[in-house]
PyMOL commands that place a pseudoatom at each C-alpha (Angstrom):
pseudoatom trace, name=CA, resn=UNK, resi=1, chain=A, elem=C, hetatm=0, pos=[-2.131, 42.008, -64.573]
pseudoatom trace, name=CA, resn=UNK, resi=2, chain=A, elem=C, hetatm=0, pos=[-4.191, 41.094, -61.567]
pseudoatom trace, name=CA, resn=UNK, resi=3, chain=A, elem=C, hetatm=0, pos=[-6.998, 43.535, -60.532]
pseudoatom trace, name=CA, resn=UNK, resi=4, chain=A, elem=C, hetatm=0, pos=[-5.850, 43.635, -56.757]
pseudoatom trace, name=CA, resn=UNK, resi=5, chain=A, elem=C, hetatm=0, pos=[-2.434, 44.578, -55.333]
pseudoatom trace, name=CA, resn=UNK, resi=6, chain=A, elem=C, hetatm=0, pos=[-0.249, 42.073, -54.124]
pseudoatom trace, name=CA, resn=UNK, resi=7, chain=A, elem=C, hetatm=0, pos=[0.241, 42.750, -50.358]
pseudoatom trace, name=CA, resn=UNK, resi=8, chain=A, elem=C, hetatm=0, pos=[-2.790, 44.251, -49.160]
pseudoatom trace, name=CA, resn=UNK, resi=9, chain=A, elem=C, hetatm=0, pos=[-5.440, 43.137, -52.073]
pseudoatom trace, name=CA, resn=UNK, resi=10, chain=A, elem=C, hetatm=0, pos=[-6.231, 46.732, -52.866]
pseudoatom trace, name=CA, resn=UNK, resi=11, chain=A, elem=C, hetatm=0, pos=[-8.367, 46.536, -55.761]
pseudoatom trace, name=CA, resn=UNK, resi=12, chain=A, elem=C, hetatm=0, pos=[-7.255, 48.576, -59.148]
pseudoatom trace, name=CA, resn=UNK, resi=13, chain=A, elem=C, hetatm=0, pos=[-9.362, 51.376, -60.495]
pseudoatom trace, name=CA, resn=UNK, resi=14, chain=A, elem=C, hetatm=0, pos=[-9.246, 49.489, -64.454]
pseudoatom trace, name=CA, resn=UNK, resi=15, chain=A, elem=C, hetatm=0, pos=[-9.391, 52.060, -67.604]
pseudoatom trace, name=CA, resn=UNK, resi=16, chain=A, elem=C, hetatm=0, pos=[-12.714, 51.188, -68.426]
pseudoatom trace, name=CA, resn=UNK, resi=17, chain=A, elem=C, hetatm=0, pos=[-14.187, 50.768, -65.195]
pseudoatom trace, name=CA, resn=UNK, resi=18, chain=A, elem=C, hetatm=0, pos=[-18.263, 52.393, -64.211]
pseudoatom trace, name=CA, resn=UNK, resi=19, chain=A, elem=C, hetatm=0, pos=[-18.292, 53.619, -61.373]
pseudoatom trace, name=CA, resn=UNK, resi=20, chain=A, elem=C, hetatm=0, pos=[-14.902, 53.835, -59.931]
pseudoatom trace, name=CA, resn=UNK, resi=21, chain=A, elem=C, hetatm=0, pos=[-16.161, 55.595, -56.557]
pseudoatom trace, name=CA, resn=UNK, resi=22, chain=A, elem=C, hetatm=0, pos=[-17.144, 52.399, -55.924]
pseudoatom trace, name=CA, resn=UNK, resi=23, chain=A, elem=C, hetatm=0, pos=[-13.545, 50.590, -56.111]
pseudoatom trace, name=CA, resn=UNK, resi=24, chain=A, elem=C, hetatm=0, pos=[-11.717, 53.309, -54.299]
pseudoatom trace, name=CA, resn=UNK, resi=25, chain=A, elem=C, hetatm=0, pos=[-14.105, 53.725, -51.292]
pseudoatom trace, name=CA, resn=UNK, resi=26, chain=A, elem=C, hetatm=0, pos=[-13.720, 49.670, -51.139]
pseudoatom trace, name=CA, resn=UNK, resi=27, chain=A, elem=C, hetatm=0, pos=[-9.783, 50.306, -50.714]
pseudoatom trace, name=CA, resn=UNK, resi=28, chain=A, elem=C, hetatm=0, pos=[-10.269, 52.902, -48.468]
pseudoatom trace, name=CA, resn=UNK, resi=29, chain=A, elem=C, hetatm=0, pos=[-12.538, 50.588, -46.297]
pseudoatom trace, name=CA, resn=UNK, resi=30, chain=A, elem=C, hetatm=0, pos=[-9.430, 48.286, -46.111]
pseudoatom trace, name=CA, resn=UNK, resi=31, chain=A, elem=C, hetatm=0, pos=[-6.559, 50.637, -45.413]
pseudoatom trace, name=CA, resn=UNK, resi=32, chain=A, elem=C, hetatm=0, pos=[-8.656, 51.858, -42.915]
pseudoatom trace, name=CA, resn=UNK, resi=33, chain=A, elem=C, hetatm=0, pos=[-9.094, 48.577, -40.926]
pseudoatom trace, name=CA, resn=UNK, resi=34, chain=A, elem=C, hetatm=0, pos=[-5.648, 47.222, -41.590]
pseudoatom trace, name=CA, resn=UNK, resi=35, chain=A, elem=C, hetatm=0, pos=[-3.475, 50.412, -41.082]
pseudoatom trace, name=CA, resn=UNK, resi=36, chain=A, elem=C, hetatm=0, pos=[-2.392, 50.309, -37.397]
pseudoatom trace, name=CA, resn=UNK, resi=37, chain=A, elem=C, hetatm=0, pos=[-4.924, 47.417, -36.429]
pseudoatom trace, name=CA, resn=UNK, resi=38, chain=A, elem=C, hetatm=0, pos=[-7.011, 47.295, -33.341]
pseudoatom trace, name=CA, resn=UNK, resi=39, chain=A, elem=C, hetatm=0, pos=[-8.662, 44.053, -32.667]
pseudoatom trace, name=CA, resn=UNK, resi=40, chain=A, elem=C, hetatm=0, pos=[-11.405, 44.155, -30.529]
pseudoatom trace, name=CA, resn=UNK, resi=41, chain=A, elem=C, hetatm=0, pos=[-11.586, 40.166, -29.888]
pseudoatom trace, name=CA, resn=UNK, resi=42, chain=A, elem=C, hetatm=0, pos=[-10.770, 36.874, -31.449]
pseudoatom trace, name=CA, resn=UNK, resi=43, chain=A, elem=C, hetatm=0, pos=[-14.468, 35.462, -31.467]
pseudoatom trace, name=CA, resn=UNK, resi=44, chain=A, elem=C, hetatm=0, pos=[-16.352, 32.126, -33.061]
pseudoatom trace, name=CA, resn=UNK, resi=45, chain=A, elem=C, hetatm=0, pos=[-18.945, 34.263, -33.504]
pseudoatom trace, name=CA, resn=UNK, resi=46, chain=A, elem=C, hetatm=0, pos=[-20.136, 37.599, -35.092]
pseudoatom trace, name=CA, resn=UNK, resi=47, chain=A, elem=C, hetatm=0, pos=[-21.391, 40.087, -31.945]
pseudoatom trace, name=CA, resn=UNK, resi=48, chain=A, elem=C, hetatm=0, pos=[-24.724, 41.561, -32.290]
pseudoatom trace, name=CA, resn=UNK, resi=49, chain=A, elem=C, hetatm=0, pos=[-23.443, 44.844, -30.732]
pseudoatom trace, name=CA, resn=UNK, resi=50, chain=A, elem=C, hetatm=0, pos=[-20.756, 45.597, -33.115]
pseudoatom trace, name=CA, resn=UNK, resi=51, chain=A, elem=C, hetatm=0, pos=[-20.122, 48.949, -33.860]
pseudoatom trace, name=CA, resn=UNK, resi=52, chain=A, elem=C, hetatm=0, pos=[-18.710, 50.213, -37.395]
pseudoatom trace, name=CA, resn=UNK, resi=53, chain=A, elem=C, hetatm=0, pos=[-15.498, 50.627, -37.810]
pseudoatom trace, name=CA, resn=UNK, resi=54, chain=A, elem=C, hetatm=0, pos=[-14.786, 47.538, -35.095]
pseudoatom trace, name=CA, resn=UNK, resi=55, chain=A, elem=C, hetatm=0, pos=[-12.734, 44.923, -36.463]
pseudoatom trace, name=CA, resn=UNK, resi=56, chain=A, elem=C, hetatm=0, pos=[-12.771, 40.946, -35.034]
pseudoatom trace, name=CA, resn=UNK, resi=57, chain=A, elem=C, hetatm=0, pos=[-10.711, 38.076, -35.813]
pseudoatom trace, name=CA, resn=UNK, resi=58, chain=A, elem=C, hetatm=0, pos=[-12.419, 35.543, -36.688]
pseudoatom trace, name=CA, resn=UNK, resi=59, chain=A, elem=C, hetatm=0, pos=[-11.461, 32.372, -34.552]
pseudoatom trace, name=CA, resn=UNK, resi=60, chain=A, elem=C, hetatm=0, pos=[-11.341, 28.645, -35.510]
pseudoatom trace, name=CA, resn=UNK, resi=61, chain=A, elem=C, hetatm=0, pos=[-14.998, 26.603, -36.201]
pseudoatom trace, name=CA, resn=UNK, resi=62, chain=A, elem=C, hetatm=0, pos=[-17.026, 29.811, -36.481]
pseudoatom trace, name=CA, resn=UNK, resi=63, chain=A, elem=C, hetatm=0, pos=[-20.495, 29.697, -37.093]
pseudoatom trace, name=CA, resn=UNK, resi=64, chain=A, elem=C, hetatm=0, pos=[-23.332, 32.348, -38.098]
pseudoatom trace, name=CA, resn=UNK, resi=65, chain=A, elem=C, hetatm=0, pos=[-22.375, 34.574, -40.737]
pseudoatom trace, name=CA, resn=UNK, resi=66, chain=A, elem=C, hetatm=0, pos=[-18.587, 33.768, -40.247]
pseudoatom trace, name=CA, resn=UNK, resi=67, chain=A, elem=C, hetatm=0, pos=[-19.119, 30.505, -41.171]
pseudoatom trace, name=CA, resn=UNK, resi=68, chain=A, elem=C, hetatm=0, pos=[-16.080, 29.142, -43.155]
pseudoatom trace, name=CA, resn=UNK, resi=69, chain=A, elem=C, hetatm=0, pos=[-14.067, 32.518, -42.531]
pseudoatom trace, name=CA, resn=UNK, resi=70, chain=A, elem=C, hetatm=0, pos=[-11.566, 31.035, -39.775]
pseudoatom trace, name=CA, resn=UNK, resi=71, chain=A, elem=C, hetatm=0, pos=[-8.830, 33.513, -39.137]
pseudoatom trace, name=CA, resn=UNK, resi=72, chain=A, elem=C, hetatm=0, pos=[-9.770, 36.179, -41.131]
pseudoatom trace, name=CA, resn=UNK, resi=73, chain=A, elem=C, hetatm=0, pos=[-10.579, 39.736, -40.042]
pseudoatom trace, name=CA, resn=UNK, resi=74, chain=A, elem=C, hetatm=0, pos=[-13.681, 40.475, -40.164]
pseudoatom trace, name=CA, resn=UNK, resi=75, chain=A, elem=C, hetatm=0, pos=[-14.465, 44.592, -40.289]
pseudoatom trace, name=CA, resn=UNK, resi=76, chain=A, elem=C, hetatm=0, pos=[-18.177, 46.276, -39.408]
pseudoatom trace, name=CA, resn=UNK, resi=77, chain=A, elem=C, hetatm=0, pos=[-18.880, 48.313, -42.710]
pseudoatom trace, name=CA, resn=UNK, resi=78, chain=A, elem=C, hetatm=0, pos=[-22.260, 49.923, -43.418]
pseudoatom trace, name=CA, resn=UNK, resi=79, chain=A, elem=C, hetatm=0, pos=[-24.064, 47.811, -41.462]
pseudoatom trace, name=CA, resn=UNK, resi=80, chain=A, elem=C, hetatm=0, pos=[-22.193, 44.428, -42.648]
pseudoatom trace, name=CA, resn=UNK, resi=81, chain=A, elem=C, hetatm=0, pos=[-19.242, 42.091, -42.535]
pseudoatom trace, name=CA, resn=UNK, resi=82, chain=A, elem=C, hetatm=0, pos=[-16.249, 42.521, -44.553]
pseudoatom trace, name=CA, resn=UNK, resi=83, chain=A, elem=C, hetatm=0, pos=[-13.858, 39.771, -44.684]
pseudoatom trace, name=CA, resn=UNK, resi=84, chain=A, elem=C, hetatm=0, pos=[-9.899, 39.984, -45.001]
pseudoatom trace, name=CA, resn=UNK, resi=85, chain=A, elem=C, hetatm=0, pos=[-7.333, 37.640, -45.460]
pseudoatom trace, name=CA, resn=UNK, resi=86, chain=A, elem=C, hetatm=0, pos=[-4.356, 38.708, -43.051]
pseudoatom trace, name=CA, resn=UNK, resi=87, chain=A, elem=C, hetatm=0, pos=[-1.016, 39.275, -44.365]
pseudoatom trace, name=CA, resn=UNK, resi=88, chain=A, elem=C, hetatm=0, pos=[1.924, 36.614, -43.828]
pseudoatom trace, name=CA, resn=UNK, resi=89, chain=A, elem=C, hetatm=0, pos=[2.588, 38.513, -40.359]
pseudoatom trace, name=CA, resn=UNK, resi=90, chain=A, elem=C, hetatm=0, pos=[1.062, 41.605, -38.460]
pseudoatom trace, name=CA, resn=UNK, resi=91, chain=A, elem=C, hetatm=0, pos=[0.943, 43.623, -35.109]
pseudoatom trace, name=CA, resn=UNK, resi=92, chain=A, elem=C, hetatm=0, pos=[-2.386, 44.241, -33.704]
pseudoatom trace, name=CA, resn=UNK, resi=93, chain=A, elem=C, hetatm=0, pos=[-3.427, 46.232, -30.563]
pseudoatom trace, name=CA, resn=UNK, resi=94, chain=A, elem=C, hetatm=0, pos=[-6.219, 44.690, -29.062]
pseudoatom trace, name=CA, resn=UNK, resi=95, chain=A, elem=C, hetatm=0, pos=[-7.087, 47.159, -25.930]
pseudoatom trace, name=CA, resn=UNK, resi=96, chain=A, elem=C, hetatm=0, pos=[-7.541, 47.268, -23.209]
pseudoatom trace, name=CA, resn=UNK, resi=97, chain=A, elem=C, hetatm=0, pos=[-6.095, 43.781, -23.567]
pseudoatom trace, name=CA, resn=UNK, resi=98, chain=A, elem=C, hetatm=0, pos=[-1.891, 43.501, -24.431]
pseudoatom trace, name=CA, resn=UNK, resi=99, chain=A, elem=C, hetatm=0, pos=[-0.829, 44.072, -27.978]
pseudoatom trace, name=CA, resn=UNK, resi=100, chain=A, elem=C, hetatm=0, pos=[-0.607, 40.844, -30.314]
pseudoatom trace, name=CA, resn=UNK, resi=101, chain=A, elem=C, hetatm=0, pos=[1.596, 39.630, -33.170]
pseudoatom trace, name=CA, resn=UNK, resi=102, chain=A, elem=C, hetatm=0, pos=[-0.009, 37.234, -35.574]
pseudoatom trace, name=CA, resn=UNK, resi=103, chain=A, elem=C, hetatm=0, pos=[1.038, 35.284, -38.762]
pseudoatom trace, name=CA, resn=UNK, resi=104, chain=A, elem=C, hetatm=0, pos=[-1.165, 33.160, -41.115]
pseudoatom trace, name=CA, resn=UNK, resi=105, chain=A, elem=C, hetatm=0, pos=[-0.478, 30.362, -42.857]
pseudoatom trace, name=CA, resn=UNK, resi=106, chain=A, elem=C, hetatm=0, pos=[-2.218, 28.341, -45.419]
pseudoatom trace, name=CA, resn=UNK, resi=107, chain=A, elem=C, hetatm=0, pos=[-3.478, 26.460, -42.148]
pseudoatom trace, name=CA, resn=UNK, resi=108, chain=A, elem=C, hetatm=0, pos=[-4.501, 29.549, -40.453]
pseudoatom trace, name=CA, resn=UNK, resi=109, chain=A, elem=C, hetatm=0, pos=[-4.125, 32.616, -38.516]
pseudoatom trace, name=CA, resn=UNK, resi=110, chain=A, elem=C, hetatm=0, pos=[-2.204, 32.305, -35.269]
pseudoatom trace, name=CA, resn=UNK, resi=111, chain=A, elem=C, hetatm=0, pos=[-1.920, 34.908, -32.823]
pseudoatom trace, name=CA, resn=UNK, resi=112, chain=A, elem=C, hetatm=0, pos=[-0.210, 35.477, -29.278]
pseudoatom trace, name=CA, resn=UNK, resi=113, chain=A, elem=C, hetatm=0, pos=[0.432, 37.944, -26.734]
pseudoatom trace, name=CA, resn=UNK, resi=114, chain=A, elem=C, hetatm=0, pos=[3.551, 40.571, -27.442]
pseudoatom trace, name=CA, resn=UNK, resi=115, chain=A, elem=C, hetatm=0, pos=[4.634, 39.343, -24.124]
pseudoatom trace, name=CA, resn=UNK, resi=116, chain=A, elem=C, hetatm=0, pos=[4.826, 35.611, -25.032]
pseudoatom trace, name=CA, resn=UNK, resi=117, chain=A, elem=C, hetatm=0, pos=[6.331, 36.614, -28.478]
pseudoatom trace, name=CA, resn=UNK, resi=118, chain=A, elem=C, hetatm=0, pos=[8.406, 39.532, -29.548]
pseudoatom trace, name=CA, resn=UNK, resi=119, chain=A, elem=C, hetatm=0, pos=[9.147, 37.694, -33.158]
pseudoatom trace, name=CA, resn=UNK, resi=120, chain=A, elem=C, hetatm=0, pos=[7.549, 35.297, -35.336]
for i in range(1, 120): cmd.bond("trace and resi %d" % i, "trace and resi %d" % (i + 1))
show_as sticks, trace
zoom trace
């Protein structure tokens, strides 16, 4: 048995597990960023304004801290990053800018407007 869930990588509290705080704040972090999803930008790079709780996607050829993270979200938490590998397809709000839709694929997130696409 794998110690994450399938669709949203949740990790598992395990039987013999310290600390399990620990693993269920963690899944809380990321229900909390990927249940109904606002997207503040698509950015290359990581803002130094961020506030917590914001949540970025990262774009392709990023550099600084989201170095080799290309289309994944990237969520403020306690003062750092938190990377996560979107789902096969998704919704986002991104306000004040139109909603989204994006899908990834082994060769990356893509994204565009809800009113360029209404289905992937």
């Amino acid at each position: 048995m794998s110690d994450r869930t399938n669709n949203l990588a949740l990790p598992y509290i395990l039987p013999s597990q310290a600390q399990k705080h620990v693993t269920h704040n963690e899944a809380l972090q990321r229900l909390d960023a990927i249940v109904q999803l606002c997207i503040v930008e698509v950015s290359s790079a990581p803002p130094s304004d961020a506030s917590e709780g914001q949540c970025y996607l990262v774009a392709e050829g990023a550099g600084g801290s989201w170095s080799g993270k290309d289309s994944m979200l990237a969520l403020r938490q306690n003062g750092a990053w938190i990377y996560i590998q979107p789902g096969r397809a998704g919704v986002a709000s991104s306000p004040p800018r139109a909603n989204f839709v994006f899908s990834a694929a082994a060769s990356g997130a893509r994204y565009r407007s809800m009113s360029t696409v209404l289905f992937l």
